[in-house]
N, C-alpha and C positions, 0 to 999 in steps of 0.2 A: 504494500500500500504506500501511498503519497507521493514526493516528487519524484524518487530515485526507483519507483517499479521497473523492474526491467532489467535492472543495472546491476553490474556480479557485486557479490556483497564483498565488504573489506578484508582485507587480510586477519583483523582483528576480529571482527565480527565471525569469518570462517572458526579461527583459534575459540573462541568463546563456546560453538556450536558443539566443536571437537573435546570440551571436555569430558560431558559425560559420556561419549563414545568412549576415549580412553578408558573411562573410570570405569565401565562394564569392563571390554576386554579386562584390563589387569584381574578384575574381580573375577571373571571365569579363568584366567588361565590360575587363578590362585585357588580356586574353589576343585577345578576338573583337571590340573596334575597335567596343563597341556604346555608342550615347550615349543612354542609356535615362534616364528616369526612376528613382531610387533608392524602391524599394517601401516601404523601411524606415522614412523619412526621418518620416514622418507616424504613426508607431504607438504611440509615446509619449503622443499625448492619447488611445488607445483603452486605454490600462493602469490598473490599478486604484490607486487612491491606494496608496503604501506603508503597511505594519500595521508599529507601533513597539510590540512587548512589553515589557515593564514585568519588570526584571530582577530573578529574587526570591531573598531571599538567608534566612539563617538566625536568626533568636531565639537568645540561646544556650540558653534552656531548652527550643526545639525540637529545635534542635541537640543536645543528650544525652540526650534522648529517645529519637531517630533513632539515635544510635550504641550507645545499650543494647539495642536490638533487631537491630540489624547482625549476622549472621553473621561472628563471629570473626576468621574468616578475611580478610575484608576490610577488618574497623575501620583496622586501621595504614595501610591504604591509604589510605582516604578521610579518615585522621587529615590523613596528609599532603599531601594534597590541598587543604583546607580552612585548612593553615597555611603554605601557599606559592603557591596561588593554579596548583598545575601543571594542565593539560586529560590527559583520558585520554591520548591519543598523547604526550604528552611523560614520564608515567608509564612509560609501555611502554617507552620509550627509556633510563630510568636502569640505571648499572648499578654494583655496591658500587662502582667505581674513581672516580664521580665523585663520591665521596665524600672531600675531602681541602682539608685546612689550615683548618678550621672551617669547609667553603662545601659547597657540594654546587652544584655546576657542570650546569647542563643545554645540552648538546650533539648528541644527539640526538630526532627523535619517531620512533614506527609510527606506520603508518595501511595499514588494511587486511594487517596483517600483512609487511609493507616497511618497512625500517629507512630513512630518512632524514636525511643527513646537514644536507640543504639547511632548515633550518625554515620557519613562516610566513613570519617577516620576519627583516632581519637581529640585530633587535633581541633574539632571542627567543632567542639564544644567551649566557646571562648565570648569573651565581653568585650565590645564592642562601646571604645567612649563616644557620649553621647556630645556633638559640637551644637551652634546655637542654630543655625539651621537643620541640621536633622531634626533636634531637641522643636521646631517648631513643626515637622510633618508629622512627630510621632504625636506632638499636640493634636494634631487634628486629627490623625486617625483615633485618637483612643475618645473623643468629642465625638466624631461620628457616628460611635456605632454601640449597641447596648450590647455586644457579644462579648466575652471575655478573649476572644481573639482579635486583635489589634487589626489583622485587615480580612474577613471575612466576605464572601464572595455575596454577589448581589441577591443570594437567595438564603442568604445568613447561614452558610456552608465555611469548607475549608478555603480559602485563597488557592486558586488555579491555576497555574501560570497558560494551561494549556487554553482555557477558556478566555484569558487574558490575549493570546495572540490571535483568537480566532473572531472576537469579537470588540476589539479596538487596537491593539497592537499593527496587526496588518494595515488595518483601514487608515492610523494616524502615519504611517511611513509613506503611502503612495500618497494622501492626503500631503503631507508637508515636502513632495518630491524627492526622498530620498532612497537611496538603494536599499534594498530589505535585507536587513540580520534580524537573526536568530535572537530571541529573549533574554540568552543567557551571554550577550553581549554585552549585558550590563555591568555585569560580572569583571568581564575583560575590562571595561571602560575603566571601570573604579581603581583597576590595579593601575594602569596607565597613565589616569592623571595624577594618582597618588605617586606615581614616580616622576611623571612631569615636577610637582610639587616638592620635590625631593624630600619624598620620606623616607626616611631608614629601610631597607630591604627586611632586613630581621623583623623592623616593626608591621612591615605590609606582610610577612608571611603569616605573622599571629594574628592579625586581623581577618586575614582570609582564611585561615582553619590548615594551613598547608604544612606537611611535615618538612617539608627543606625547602631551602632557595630555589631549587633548580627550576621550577615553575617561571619563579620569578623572573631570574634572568634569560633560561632560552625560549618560554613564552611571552611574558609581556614586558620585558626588558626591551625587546625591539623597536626601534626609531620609528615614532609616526609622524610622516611629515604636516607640519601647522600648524602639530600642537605645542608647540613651545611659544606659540603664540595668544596661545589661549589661556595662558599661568596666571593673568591677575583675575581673567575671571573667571576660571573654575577654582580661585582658590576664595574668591566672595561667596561661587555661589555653595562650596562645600561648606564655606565656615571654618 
């Protein structure tokens, strides 16, 4: 299904397919006493070289472009999405209480509508200081809505990132003429300008939940041209 039907799946995607194939084999040759040749061992030279996409982030005059077009309802969210670097499922998880001592604590994500205590990694359980504009979009989200979840979907549900892209995300990018990314671009943004801003590397990784640098530097470490133009004011409008 979606844009890529068709299309041989990844090298990573095949490897993922391939585990529980492995994981029977080993299990029968261990259970049935059989000393076979391993099928698998040889299929990594028939997989397609890996594809490395190029991770795209925001302009800031893209960027309020795209949020003057936003359906209302969503702006505060994707405000704060784009100044903390959170992914949909960990959105879905906040809730007003982890709002507290100038941090906003992330503890839990959704996914697929399952609350999760467990996240990615261990790392991804961390607080998150609250500056005076975040401090004013979490104001308003927590004034909006009478749910104990800080941004709850228009049917006073989990926060969706999916229902998010398919019903104003899409529509405010062609809407403001700009090239269509992906949701979890915001994501990318956040690390980007916070290095435009020159924050400490160590400091952006604990922010972002990430166990090493290496994110840091061979993903969003990378030069993006014009934004080194945009420093005074993504660093207004971050706070």
């Amino acid at each position: 299904k979606g844009p890529q039907k068709g299309e041989q799946l990844s090298k990573s995607r095949i490897n993922n397919i391939m585990i529980p194939l492995r994981t029977i084999w080993d299990d029968a040759c261990s259970e049935y006493h059989w000393n076979l040749a391993d099928p698998f061992r040889s299929i990594g030279r028939h997989l397609p070289s890996p594809t490395h996409n190029e991770r795209e982030i925001f302009l800031y005059s893209d960027w309020k472009r795209v949020l003057e077009k936003l359906d209302p309802f969503y702006r505060t969210a994707v405000e704060v999405m784009i100044m903390t670097g959170l992914s949909s499922s960990e959105m879905a998880g906040l809730r007003k209480t982890d709002i507290k001592g100038g941090y906003l604590y992330i503890r839990t994500s959704v996914v697929r509508k399952i609350e999760k205590d467990q996240l990615k990694n261990g790392y991804r359980k961390r607080r998150i200081p609250i500056t005076k504009e975040l401090g004013k979009r979490l104001d308003s989200a927590t004034m909006k809505t009478e749910s104990e979840f800080l941004f709850p979907s228009k049917r006073g549900k989990y926060f969706n990132g999916e229902s998010l892209r398919k019903n104003a995300w899409t529509k405010a990018l062609k809407a403001a003429e700009v090239e269509y990314r992906h949701l979890y671009c915001l994501r990318h943004t956040f690390a980007a300008w916070s290095l435009t801003l020159g924050m400490d590397p160590n400091r952006l990784v604990s922010l972002m939940g990430h166990g090493t640098k290496k994110m840091v530097y061979e993903v969003y470490g990378k030069y993006v041209e014009g934004l080194e133009h945009d420093q005074e004011e993504i660093l207004a409008y971050m706070g």
